[in-house]
Structure formats: C-alpha cells, structure tokens
C-alpha positions as CSV (number, residue, x, y, z in Angstrom):
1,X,8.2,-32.6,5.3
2,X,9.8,-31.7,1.5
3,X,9.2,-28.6,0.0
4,X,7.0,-30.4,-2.4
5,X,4.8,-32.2,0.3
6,X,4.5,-28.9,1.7
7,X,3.3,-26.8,-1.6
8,X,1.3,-29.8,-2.6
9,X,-0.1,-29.7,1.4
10,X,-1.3,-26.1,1.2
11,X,-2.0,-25.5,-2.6
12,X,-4.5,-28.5,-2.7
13,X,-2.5,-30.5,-5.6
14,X,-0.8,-27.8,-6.9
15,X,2.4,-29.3,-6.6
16,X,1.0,-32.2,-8.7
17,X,-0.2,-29.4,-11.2
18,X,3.1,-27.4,-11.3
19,X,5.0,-30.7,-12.5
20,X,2.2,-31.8,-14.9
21,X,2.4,-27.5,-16.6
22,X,6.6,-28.0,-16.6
23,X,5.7,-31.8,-18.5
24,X,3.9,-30.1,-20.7
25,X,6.6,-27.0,-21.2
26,X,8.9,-29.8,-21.8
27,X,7.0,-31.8,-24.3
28,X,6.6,-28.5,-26.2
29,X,9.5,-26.9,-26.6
30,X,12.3,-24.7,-24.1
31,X,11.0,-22.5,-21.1
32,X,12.2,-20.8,-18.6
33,X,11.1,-20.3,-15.4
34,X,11.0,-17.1,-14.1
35,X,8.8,-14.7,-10.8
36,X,8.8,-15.6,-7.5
37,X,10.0,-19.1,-7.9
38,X,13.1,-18.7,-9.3
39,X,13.5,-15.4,-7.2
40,X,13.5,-18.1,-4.4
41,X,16.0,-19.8,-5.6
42,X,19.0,-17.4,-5.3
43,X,17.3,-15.3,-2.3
44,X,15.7,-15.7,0.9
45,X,12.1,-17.8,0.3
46,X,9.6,-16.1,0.0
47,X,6.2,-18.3,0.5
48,X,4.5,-18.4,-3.0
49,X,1.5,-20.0,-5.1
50,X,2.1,-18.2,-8.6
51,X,4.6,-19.6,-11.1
52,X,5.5,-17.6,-14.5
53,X,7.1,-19.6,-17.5
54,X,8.7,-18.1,-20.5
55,X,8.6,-20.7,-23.7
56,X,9.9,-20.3,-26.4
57,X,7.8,-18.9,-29.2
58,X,7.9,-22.1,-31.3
59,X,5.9,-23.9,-29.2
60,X,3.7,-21.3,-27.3
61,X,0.5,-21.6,-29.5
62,X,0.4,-25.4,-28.9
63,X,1.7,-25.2,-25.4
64,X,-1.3,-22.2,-24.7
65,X,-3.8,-24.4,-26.6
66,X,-3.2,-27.3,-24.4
67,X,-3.2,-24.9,-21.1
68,X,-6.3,-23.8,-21.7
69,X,-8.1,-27.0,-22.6
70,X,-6.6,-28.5,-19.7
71,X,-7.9,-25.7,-17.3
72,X,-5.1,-23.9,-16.3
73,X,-5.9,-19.9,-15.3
74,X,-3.9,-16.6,-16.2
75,X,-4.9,-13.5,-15.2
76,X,-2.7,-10.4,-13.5
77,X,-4.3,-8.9,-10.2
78,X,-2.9,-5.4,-8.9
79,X,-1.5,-7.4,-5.6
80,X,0.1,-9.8,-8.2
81,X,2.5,-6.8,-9.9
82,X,3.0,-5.6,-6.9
83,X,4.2,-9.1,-5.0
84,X,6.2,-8.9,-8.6
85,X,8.2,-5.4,-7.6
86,X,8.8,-7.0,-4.4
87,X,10.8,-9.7,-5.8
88,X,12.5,-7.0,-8.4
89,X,13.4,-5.2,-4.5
90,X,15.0,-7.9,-3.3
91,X,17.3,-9.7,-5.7
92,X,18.7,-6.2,-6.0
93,X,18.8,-6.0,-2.3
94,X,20.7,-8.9,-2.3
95,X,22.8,-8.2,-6.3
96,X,23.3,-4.4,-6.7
97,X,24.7,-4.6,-9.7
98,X,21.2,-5.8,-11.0
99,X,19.7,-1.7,-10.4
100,X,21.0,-0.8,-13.3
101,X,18.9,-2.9,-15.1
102,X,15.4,-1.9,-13.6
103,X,12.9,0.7,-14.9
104,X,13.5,3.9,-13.3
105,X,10.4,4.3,-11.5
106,X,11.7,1.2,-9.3
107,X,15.2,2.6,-8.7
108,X,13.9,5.5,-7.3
109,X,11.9,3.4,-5.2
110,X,15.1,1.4,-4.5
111,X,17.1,4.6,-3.7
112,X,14.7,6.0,-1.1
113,X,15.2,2.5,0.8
C-alpha cells in the first residue's frame, strides 16, 4: 500500500482533498508547506491528519475565499499546539543547531529533556 492509499484509506478522501487544497495553492500563487507534514519529511514519521500551508500574501484573499466556499475547516485545538511543540521537540532532537531558534519557554523544555 502507498503512503497516499494509506492517508486516503484512513482520512476518508483526504488524500484526494490534500491534492485538490495544494491545486488550488498552486493556481493561486507560492506556498509552502509547513507542521507535521513536512516535519515528516526530514524526521522519523510521525502519523498525521493536519496540514499547514503558508501562501504567499498575493494570493491569500483569493486562495481563503475559495477555501472557504469550497468547505475546507480551520480552527486551532489546545491538542493541536501541542502535537505542534512536539514536532518543534523533535527536529531539534534530531538538528541542535535549530534550539537556538525556538522561543525560550520550549528550550527550557528542551534542556530539562
């Protein structure tokens, strides 16, 4: 089974959905995608449903106009800022260098292990 068969397996279509939202990134302008997603591409997977796209100013009130008419939900839950930290924990688990970047609330976490 592909990764895609799999998301699209256990998110219902969302595989489907996730390449019809980076269409319409594309048709409006550059993005980038950024959360868990691309955390999983330069550490250890980590099983996700959420995707978070940066685009480009330009095209963002045309690019959120057509989200919402075509359905799409955003909304930030508790658990999802957290699951966020998680992946700020380990790409610097994995890149050190990265610590210096991070709010210090979330070094300190990082330094207490």
């Amino acid at each position: 089974m592909t990764a895609f068969e799999a998301y699209e397996l256990t998110t219902q279509g969302g595989a489907t959905d996730f390449a019809r939202l980076i269409a319409a990134c594309e048709s409006f302008g550059p993005y980038c995608l950024i959360a868990g997603l691309a955390v999983n591409c330069y550490v250890e997977p980590v099983y996700t449903l959420d995707v978070h796209i940066v685009a480009i100013a330009a095209g963002l009130p045309e690019l959120a106009r057509y989200l919402r008419q075509e359905g799409f939900k955003t909304e930030v839950r508790l658990s999802k800022r957290k699951k966020d930290e998680l992946d700020l924990i380990r790409l610097a688990e994995k890149y050190p260098e990265l610590k210096s970047l991070y709010p210090g609330e979330l070094r300190d976490q990082l330094d207490r292990g």
